[in-house]
Structure formats: C-alpha cells, structure tokens
MARMAR-365580 format. One record per residue: residue number from 1; x, y, z of N, C-alpha, C in turn. Coordinates in steps of 0.001 Angstrom, whole numbers, padded with zeros to 6 digits. Each point is the difference from the previous one (the first is absolute). Layout:
<recs>
+-----+---------+---------+---------+---------+---------+---------+---------+---------+---------+
|   k |      nX |      nY |      nZ |     caX |     caY |     caZ |      cX |      cY |      cZ |
+-----+---------+---------+---------+---------+---------+---------+---------+---------+---------+
| NUM |       X |       Y |       Z |       X |       Y |       Z |       X |       Y |       Z |
...
+-----+---------+---------+---------+---------+---------+---------+---------+---------+---------+
</recs>
This chain:
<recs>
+-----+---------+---------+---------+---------+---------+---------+---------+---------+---------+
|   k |      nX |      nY |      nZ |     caX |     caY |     caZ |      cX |      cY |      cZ |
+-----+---------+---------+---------+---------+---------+---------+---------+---------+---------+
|   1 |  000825 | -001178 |  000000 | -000825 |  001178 |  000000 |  000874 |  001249 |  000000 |
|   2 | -000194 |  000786 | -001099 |  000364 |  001288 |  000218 | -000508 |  000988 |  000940 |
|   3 |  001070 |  001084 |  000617 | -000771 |  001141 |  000464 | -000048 |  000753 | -000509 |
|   4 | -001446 |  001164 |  000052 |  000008 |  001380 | -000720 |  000771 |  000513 |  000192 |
|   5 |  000094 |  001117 | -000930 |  001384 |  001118 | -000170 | -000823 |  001198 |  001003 |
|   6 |  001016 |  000267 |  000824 | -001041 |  001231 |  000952 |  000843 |  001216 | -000311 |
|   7 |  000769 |  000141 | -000762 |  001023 |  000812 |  000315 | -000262 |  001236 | -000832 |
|   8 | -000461 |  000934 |  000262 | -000737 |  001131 | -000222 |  000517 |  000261 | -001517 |
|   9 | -000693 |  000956 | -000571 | -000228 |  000665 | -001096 |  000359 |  000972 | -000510 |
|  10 |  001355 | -000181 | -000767 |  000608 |  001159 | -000177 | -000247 |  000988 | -001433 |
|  11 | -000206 |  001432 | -000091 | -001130 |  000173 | -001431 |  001114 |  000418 | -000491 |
|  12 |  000156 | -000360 | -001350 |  000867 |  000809 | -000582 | -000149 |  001254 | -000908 |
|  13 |  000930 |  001136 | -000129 | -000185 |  001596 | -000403 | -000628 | -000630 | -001480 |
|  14 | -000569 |  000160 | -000598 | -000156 |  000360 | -001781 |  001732 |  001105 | -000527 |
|  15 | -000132 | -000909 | -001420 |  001570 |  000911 | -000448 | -000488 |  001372 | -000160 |
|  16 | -001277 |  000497 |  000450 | -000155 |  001366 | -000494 | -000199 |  000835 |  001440 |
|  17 |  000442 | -000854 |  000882 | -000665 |  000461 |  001323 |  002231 |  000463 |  000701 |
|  18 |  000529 | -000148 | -001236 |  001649 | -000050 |  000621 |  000329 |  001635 | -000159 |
|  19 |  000203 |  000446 |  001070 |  000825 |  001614 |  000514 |  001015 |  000416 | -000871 |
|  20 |  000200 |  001619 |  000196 |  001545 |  000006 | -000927 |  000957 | -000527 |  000405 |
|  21 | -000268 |  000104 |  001400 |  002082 | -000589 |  000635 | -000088 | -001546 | -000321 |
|  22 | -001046 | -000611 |  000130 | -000173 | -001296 | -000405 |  000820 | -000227 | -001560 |
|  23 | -000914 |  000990 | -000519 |  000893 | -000093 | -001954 |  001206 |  000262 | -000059 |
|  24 |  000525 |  000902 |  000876 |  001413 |  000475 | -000263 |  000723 | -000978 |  000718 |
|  25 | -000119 | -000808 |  001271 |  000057 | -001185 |  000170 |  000653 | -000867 | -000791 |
|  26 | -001320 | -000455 | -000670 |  000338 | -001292 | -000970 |  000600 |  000488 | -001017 |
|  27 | -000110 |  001206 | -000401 |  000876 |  000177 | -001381 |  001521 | -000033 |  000468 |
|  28 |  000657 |  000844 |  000924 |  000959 | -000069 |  000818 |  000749 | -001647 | -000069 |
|  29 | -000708 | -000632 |  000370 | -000025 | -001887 |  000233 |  000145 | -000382 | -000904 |
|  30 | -000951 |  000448 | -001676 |  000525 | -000904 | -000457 |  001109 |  000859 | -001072 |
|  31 |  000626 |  001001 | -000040 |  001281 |  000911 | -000251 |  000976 | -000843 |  000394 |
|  32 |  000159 | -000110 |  001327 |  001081 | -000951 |  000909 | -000082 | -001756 | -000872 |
|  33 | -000858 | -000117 |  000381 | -000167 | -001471 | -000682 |  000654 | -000403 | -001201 |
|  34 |  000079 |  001152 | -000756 |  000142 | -000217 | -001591 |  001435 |  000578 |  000078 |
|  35 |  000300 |  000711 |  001042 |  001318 |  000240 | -000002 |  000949 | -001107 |  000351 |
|  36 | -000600 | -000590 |  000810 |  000811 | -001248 |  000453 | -000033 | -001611 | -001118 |
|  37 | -001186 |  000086 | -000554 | -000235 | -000935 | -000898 |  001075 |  000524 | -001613 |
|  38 |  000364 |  001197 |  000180 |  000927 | -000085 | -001237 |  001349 | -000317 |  000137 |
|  39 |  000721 | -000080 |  001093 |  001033 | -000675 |  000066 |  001595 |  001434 | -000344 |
|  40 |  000376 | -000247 | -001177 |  000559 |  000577 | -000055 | -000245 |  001715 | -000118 |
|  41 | -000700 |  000164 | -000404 | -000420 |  001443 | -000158 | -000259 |  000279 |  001617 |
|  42 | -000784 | -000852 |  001090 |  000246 |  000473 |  001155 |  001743 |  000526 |  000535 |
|  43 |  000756 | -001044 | -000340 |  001410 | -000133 |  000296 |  000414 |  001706 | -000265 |
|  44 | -000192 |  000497 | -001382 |  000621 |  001020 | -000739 | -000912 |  001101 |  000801 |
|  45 | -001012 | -000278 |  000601 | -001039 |  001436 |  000683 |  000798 | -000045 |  001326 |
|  46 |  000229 | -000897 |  000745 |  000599 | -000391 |  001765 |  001702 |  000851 | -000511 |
|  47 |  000625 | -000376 | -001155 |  001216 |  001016 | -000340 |  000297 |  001154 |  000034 |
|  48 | -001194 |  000273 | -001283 | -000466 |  001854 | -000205 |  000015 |  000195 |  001503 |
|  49 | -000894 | -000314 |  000550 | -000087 |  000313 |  001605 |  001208 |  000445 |  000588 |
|  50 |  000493 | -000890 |  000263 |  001654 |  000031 |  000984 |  000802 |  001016 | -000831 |
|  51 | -000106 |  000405 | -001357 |  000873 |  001024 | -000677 | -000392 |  000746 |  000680 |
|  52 | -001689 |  000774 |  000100 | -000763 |  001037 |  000045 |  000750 |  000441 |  001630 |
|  53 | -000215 | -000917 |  000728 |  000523 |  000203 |  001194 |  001683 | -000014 |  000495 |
|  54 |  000645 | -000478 | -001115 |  001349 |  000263 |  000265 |  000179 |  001734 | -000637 |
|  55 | -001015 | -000348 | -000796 |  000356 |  002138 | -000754 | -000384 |  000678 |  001040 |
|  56 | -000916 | -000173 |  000611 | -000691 |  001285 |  001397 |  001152 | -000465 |  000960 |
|  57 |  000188 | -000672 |  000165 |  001148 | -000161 |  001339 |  001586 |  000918 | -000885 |
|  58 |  000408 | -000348 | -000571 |  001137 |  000442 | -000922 | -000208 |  001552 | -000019 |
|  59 | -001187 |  000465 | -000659 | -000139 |  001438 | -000302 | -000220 |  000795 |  000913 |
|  60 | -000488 | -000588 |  001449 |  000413 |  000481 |  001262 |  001655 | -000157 |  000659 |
|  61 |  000322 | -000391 | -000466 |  001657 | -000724 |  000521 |  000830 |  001661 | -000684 |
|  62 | -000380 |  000123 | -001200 |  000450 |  001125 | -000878 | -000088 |  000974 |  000359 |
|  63 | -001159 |  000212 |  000521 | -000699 |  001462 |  000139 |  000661 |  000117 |  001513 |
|  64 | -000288 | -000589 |  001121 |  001202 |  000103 |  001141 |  001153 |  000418 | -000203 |
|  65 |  000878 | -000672 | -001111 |  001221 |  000352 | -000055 |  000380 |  000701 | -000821 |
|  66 | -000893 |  000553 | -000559 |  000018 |  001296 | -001051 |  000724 | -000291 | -001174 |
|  67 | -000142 | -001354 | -000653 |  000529 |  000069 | -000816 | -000571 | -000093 | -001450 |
|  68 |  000273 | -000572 | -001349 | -000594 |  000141 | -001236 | -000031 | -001472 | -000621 |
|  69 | -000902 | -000218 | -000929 | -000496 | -001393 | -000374 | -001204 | -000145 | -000017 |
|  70 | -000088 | -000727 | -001170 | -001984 | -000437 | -000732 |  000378 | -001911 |  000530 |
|  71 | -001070 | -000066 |  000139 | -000228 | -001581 |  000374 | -001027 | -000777 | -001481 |
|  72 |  000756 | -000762 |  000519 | -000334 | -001230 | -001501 | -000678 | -001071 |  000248 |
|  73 | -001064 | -000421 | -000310 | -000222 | -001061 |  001016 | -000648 | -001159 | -001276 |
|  74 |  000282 | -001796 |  000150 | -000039 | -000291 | -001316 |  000035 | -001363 |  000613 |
|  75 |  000006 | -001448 | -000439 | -000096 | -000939 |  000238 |  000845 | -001053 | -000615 |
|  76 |  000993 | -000396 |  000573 |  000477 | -001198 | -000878 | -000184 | -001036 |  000376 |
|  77 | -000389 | -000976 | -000755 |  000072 | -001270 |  000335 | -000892 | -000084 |  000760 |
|  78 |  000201 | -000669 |  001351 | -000735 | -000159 |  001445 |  000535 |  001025 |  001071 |
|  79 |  000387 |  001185 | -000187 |  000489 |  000777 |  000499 | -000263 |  001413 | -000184 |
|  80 | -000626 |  000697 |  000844 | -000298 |  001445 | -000200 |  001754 |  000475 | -000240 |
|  81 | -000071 |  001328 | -001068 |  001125 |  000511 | -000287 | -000375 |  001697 |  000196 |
|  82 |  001032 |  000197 |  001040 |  000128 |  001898 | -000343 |  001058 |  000238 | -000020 |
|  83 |  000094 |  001551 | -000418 |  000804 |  000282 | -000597 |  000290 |  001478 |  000762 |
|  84 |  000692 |  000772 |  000912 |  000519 |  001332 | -000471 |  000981 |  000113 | -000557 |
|  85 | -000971 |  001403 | -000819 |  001068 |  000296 | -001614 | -000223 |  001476 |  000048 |
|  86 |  001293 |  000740 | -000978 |  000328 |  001226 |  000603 | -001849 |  000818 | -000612 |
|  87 | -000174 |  001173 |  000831 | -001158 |  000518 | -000814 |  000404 |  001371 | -000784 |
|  88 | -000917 |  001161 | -000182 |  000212 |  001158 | -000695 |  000216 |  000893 |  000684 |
|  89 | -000090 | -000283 |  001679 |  000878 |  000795 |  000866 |  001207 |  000120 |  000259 |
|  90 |  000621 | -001390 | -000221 |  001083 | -000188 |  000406 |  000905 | -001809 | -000111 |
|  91 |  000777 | -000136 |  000178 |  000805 | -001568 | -000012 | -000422 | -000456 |  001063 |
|  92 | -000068 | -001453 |  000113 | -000044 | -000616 |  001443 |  001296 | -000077 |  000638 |
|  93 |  000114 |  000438 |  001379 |  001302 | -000243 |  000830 |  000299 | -001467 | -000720 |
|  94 |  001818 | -000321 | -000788 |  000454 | -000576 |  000812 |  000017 | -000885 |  001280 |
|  95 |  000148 |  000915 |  001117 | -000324 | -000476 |  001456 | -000960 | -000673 | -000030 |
|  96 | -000983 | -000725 | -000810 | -001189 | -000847 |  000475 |  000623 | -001355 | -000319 |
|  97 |  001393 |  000110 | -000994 |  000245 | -001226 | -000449 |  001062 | -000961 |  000992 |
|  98 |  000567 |  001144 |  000185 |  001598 | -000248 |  001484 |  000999 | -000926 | -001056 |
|  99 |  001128 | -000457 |  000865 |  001064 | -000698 | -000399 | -000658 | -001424 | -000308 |
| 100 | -000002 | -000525 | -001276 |  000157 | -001762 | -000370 | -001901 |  000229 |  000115 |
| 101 | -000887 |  000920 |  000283 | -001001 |  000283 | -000054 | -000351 | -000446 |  001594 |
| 102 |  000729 |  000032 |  000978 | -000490 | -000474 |  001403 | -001096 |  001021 |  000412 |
| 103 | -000489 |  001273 | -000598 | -000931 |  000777 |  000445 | -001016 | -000434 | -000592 |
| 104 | -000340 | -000393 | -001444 | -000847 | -000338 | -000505 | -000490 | -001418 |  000754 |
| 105 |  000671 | -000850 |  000350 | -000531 | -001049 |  000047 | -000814 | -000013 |  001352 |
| 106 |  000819 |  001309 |  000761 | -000510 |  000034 |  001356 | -001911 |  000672 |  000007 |
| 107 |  000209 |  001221 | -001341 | -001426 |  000312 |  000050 | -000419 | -000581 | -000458 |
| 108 |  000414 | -001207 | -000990 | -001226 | -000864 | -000540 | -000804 | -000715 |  000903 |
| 109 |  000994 | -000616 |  001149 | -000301 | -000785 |  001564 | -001122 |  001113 |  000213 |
| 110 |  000296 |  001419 |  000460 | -001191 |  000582 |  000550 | -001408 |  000030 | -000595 |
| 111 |  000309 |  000712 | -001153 | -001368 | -000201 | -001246 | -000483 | -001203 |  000441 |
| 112 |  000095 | -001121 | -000364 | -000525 | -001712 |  000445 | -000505 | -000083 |  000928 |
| 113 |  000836 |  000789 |  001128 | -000586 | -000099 |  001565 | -001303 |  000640 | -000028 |
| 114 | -000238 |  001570 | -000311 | -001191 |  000652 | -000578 | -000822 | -000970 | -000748 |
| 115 |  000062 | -000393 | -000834 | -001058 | -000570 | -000794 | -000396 | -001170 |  000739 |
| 116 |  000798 | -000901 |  000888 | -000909 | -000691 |  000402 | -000384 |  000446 |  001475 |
| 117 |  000582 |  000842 |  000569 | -001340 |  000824 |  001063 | -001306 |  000371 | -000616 |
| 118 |  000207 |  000518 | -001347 | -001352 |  000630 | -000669 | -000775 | -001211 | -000346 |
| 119 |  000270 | -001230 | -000650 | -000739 | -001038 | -000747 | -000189 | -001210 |  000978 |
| 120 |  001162 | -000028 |  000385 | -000163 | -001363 |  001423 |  001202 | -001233 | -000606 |
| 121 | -000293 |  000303 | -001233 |  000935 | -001255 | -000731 |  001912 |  000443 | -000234 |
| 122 |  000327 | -000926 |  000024 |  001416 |  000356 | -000201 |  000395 |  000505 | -001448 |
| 123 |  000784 |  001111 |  000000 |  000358 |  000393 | -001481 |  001064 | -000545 | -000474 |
| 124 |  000364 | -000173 | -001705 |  001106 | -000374 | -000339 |  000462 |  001040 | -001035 |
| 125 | -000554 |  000955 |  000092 |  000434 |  001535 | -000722 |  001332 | -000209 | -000332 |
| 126 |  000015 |  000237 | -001286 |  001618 |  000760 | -000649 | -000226 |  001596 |  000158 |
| 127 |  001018 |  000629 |  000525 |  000452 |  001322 |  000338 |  000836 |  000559 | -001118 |
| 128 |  000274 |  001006 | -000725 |  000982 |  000330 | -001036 |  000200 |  001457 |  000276 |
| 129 |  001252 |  000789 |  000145 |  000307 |  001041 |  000041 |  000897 |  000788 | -001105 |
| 130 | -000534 |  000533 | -000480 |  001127 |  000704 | -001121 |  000052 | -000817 | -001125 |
| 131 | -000191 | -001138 |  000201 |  000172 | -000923 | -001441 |  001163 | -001064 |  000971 |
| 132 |  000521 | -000086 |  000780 |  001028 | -000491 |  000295 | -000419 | -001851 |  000177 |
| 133 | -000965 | -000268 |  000108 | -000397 | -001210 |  000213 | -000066 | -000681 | -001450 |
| 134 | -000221 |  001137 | -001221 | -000172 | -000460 | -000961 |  001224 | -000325 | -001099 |
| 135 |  000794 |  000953 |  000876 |  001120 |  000058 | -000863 |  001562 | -001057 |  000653 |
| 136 | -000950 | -000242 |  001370 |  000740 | -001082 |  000119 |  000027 | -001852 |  000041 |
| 137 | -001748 |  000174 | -000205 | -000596 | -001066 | -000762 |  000981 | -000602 | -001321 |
| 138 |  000271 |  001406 | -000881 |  000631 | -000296 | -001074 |  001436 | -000108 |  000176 |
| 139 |  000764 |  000276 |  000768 |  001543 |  000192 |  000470 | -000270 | -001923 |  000271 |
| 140 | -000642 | -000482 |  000558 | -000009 | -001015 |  000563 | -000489 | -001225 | -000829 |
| 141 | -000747 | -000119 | -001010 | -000294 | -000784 | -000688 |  001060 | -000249 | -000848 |
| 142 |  000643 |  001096 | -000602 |  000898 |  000520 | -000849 |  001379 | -001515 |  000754 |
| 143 |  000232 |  000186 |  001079 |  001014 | -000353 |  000738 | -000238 | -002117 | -000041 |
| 144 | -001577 |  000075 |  000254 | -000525 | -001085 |  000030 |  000342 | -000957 | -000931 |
| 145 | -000214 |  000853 | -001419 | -000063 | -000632 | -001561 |  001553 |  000081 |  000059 |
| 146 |  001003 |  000023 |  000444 |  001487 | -000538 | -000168 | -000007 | -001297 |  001286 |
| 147 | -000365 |  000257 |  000732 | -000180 | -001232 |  000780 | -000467 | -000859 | -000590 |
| 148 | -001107 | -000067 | -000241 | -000721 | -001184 | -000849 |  000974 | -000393 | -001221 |
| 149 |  000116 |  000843 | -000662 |  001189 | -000531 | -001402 |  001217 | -000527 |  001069 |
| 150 |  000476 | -000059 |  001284 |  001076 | -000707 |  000311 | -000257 | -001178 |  000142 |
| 151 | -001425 | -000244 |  000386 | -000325 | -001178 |  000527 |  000034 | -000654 | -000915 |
| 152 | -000792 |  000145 | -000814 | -000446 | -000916 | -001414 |  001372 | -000111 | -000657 |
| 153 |  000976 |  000656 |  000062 |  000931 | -000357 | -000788 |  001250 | -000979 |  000609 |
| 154 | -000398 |  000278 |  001320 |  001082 | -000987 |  001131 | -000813 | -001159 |  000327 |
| 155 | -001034 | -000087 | -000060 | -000729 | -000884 |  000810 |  000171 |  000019 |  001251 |
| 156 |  000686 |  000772 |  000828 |  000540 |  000224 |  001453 | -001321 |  001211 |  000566 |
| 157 | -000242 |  000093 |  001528 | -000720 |  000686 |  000816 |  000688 |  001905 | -000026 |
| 158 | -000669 |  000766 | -000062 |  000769 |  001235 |  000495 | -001029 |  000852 |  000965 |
| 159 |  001163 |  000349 |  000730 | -000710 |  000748 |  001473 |  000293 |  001164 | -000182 |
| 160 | -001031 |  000844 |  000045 |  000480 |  001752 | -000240 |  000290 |  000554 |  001428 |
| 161 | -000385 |  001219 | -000266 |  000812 |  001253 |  001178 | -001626 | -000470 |  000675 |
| 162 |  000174 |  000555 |  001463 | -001073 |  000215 |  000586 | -000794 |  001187 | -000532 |
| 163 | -001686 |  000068 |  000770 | -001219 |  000725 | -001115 | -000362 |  000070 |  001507 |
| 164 | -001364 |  001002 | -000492 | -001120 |  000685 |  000723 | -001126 | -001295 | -000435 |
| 165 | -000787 |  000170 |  000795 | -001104 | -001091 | -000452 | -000997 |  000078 | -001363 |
| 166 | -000110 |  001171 | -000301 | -000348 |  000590 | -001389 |  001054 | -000182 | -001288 |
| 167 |  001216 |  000166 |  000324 |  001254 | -000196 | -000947 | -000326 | -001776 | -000170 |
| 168 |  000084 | -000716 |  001268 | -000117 | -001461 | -000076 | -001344 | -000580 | -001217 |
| 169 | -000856 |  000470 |  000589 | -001434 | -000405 | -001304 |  000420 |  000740 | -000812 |
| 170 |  000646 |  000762 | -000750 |  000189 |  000551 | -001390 |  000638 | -001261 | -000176 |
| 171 |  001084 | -000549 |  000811 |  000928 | -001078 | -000485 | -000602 | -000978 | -000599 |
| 172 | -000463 | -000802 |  001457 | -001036 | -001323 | -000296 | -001146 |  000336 | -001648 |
| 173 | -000470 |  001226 |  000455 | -000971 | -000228 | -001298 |  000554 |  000095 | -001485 |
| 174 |  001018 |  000611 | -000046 |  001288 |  000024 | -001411 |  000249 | -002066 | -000207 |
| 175 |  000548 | -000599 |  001140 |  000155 | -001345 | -000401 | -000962 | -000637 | -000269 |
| 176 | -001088 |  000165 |  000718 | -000787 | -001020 | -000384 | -000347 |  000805 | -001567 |
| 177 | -000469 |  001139 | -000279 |  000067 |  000130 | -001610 |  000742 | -000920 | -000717 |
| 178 |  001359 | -000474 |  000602 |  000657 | -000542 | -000848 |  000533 | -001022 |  000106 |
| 179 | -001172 | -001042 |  000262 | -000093 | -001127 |  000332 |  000883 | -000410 |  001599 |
| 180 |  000530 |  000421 |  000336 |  001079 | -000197 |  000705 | -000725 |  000106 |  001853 |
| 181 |  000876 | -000414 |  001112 | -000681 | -000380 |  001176 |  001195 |  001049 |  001154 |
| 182 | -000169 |  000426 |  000961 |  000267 |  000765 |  000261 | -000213 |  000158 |  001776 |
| 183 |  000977 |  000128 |  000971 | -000532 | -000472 |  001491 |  000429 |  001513 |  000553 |
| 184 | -000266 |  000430 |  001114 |  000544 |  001478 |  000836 |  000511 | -001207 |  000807 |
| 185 |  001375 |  000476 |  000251 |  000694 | -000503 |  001729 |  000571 |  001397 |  000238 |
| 186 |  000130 | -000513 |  001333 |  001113 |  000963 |  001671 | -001353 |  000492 |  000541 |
| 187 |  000986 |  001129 |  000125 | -001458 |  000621 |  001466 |  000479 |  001918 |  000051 |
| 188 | -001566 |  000239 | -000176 |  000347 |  001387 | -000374 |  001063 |  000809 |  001245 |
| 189 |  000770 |  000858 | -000700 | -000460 |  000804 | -001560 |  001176 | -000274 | -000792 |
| 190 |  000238 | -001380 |  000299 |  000897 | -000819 | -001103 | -000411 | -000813 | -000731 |
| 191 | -001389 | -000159 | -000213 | -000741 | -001292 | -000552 |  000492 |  000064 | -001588 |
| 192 | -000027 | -000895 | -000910 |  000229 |  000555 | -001404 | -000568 | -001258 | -000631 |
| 193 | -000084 | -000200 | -001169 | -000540 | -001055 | -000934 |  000945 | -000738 | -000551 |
| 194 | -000364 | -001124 | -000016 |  000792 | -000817 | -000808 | -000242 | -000899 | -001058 |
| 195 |  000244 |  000319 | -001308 | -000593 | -000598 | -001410 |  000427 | -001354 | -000659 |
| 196 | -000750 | -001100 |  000266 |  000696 | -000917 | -000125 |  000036 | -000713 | -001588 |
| 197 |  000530 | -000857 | -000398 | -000385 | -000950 | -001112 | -001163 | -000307 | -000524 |
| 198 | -000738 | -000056 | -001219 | -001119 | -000974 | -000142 |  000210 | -001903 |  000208 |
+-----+---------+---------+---------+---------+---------+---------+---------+---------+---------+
</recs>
C-alpha cells in the first residue's frame, strides 16, 4: 500500500508573472554560462582581464613616480602580454629595466601579485619594458640556433651559460621547434639548459 503525498503545494509564477531583476538575472546566467561553455574564448576574456588590470596597476605605478610610458596590453599564447613602451610625452626610464633586467623581472613579480589580488587566480603575465624582453627574446634564440647546429652536428649534449626563467623557455621552446629535447639543471640563479642529442 502506498501513502498519499501530503506534502503541500507549491504554485508556480507563469513566465509572464517573472520581475525585471528576475530577467536581468537569468540573462546575466545565461551570459556566464555561454562564457564558460566556449572554452577558449573564455580563456582569451579571463587574459584581456589580467592585462586590463596589470595596465591600471602599472599606470598608477607611473603616475606615482612621475614618469612616461603608454601601456600595451595583448595576449600571447596562454599568457596575458604588456607592454610599457615609450609614449608622445616622453621615453620610458631605462630604470624600469635595471642590470641583466633584475628590475623588470622584479615588477613583473609585482604586477602578478596585483592581478591576482584583483582576480583571485594566479597570473602568468609577461611584463616587457622598452622592448628589452623582445629584443632579448631575439639575442637568445639567435644564440640557441648555434647550439642546436652543435648538437646535430656532434651528436654530443651542450650546456649553455646560465638564464632567467624567461631566457630558459625561449630556450626549451627554440629546441623543441627543432626536434630536439632539452632539460634546465643547477639551482638558481645558475640554472641553465642543456640541449641534448635526438
């Protein structure tokens, strides 16, 4: 024997009986929804983001220290990318870049720190000052592609100079372009790469 259902009666609204905050609500819901259901295009919006907020943190950093620079803000890869670059006021200090770039790398640490106070998530922001990140991207690949031609032509391992952790992935990602396998040993700020045989 079954028992009756006693359990009261709940009426439901009619879809015409739904409020504005109700609509703005669900439209809201399903915005998010569709943001998350696209996958990568979410990825590239959560980026834009962390630029947007590394530029307001940055263009306050400037304006404190009275100095000059337009901010760039751009996406590579899986990685938000900015940029200060000189503007129509003036050059960017130098001084943001320091010796071997130890200033830059230090505000990139801060920027990151900012963005994920602002977002919650951890950043992996590339920082660029003056061009110097870019131009030593290329100093370094440049250096890479004779390494690699040693290897392949010795069949023997070669270990370069020690790198910054940014200099290191220019490395790694140059070998594997070219077929080739590639390990970091030591322990900073002596760590360096080492390019081995196929």
């Amino acid at each position: 024997m079954t028992e009756p259902d006693t359990s009261p009666v709940v009426e439901q609204e009619s879809p015409s009986a739904v409020t504005p905050e109700q609509e703005v609500n669900q439209s809201s819901a399903a915005e998010i929804m569709g943001e998350a259901e696209s996958g990568p295009a979410s990825l590239t919006s959560a980026l834009e983001r962390e630029g947007e907020v590394a530029a307001d943190f940055l263009e306050q950093l400037l304006d404190i220290a009275d100095m000059d620079g337009d901010i760039d803000v751009d996406v590579d890869g899986e990685r938000a990318a900015v940029a200060i670059v000189d503007s129509e006021e003036g050059r960017v200090s130098r001084r943001l870049v320091g010796t071997d770039g130890k200033v830059l790398d230090a505000l990139q640490e801060l920027t990151r720190l900012a963005v994920q106070a602002a977002t919650g998530q951890r950043s992996r922001l590339m920082l660029d000052v003056a061009g110097y990140r870019a131009e030593r991207r290329a100093a370094v690949v440049a250096i890479t592609k004779t390494a690699i031609a040693t290897v392949k032509s010795t069949n023997e391992k070669v270990a370069m100079d020690a790198m910054t952790a940014f200099e290191r992935k220019v490395v790694h990602d140059a070998v594997l372009a070219a077929g080739l396998v590639s390990e970091s040993e030591g322990v900073e700020p002596h760590r360096y790469v080492v390019i081995l045989p196929a």
